[in-house]
C-alpha positions as CSV (number, residue, x, y, z in Angstrom):
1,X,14.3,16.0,-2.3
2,X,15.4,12.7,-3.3
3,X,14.8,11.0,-6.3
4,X,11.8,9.0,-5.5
5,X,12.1,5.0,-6.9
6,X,9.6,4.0,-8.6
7,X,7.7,7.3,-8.5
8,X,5.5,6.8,-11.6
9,X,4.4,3.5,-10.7
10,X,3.0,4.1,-6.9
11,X,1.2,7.4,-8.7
12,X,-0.6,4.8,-10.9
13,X,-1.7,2.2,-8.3
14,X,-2.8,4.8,-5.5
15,X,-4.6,6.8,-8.5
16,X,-6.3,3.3,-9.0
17,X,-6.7,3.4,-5.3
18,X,-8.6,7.0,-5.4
19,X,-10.6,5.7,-7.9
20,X,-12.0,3.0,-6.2
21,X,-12.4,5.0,-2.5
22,X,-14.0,7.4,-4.9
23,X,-16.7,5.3,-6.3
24,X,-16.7,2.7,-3.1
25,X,-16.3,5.1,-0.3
26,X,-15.4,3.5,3.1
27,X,-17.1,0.6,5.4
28,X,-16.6,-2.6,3.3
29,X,-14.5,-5.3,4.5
30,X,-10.9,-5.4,3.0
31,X,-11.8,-8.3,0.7
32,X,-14.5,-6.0,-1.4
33,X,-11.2,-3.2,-1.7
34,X,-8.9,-6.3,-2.7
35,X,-11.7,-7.2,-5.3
36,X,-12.3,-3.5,-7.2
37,X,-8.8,-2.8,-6.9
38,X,-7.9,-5.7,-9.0
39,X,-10.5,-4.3,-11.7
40,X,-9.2,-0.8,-11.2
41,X,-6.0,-2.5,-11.7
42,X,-6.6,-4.6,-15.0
43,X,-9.1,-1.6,-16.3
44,X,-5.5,0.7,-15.9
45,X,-3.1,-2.3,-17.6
46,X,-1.2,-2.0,-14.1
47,X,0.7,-5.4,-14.1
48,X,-0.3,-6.8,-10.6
49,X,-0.7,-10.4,-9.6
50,X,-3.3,-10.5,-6.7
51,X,-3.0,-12.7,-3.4
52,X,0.5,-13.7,-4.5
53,X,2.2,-16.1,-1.8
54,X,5.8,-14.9,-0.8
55,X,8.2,-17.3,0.5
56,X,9.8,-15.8,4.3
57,X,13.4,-16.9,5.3
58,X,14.8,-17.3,8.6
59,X,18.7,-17.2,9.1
60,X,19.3,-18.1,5.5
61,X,16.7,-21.2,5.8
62,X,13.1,-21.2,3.8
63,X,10.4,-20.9,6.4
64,X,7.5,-24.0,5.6
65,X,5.2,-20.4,6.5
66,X,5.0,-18.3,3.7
67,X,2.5,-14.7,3.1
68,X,0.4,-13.7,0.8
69,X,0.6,-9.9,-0.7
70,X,-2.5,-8.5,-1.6
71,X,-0.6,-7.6,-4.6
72,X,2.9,-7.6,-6.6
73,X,2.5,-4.5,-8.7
74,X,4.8,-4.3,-11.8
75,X,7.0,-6.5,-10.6
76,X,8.4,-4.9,-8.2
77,X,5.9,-3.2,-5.9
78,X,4.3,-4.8,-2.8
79,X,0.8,-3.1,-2.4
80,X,-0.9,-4.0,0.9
81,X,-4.4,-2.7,1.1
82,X,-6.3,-2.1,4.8
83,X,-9.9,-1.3,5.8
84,X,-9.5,0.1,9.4
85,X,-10.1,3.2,11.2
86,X,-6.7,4.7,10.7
87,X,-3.0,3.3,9.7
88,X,-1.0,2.4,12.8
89,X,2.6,1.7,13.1
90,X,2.2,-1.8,13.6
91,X,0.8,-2.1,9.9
92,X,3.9,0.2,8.5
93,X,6.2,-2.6,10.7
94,X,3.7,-5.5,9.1
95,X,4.7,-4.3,5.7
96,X,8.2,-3.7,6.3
97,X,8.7,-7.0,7.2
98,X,7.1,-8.1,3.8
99,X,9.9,-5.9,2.4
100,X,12.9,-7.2,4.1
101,X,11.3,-11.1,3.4
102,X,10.8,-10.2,-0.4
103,X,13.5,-8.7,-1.2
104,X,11.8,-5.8,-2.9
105,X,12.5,-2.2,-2.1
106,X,9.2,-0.4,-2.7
107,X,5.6,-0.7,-1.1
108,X,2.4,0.9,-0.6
109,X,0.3,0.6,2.1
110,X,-3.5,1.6,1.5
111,X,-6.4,2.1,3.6
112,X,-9.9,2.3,2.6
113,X,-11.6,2.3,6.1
114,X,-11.0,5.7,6.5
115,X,-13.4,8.6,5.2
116,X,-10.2,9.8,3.4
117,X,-8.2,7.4,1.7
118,X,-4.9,6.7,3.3
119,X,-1.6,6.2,2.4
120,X,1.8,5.5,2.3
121,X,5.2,4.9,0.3
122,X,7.3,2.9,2.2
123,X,10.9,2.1,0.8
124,X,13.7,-0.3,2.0
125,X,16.9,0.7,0.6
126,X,20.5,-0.9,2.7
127,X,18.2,-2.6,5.1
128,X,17.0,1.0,6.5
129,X,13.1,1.4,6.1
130,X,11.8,4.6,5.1
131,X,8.0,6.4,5.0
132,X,7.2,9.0,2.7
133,X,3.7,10.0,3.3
134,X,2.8,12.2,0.3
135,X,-0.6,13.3,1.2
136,X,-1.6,16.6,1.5
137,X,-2.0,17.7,5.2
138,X,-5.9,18.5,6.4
139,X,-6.0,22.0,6.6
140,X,-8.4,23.7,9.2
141,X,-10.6,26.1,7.6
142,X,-12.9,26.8,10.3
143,X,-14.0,30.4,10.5
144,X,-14.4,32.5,13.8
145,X,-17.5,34.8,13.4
146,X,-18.2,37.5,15.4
């Protein structure tokens, strides 16, 4: 396997992450997750700077529209935090946009509306997205009895 960028740092934030689907579980709106993360955060000393607004350019030219990440962790890390049923591709492409904009590599994308927390490393090296999902797999443990 490839050495993973920033491998330590996304370990923190989705353990701060765990923590808080741990203690808050699912069914809140995204705003309560945005608000216990950034204690989780601070409680951790994980640099992060919360609804920070990110400039977008178009051909070269600054766009009058600009973003806001949920978070800028470290530095260097765009952590985008969900509360819906289940990740979809469309917020993978949402958050690779926000990498290509930035000009940041690295991001995690967090859901808390599931019943298990969801997530995902998502890295833009050379212009070329790519998704490591380091979650165990579900296994089935169900039992045939006779």
């Amino acid at each position: 396997m490839a050495k993973l960028i920033l491998k330590d740092e996304v370990y923190a934030i989705v353990g701060a992450a765990m923590e808080v689907h741990r203690e808050k579980g699912c069914g809140f709106a995204e705003p309560v997750y945005q608000e216990c993360m950034e204690i989780e955060l601070a409680d951790r000393k994980i640099a992060a700077e919360a609804q920070k607004e990110m400039k977008i350019f178009y051909k070269g030219r600054l766009l009058k529209k600009t973003y806001l990440a949920d978070f800028i962790a470290y530095g260097k890390i765009i952590v985008e935090l969900k509360a819906l049923d289940k990740l979809t591709p469309r917020e993978e492409a949402q958050v690779i946009n926000y990498l290509k904009s930035s000009g940041l590599e690295v991001a995690v994308l967090i859901n808390f509306g599931a019943s298990s927390l969801e997530w995902k490393r998502i890295v833009l090296t050379g212009g070329k997205p790519e998704t490591v999902d380091l979650q165990p797999k579900a296994q089935n443990n169900s039992r045939k009895f006779a």
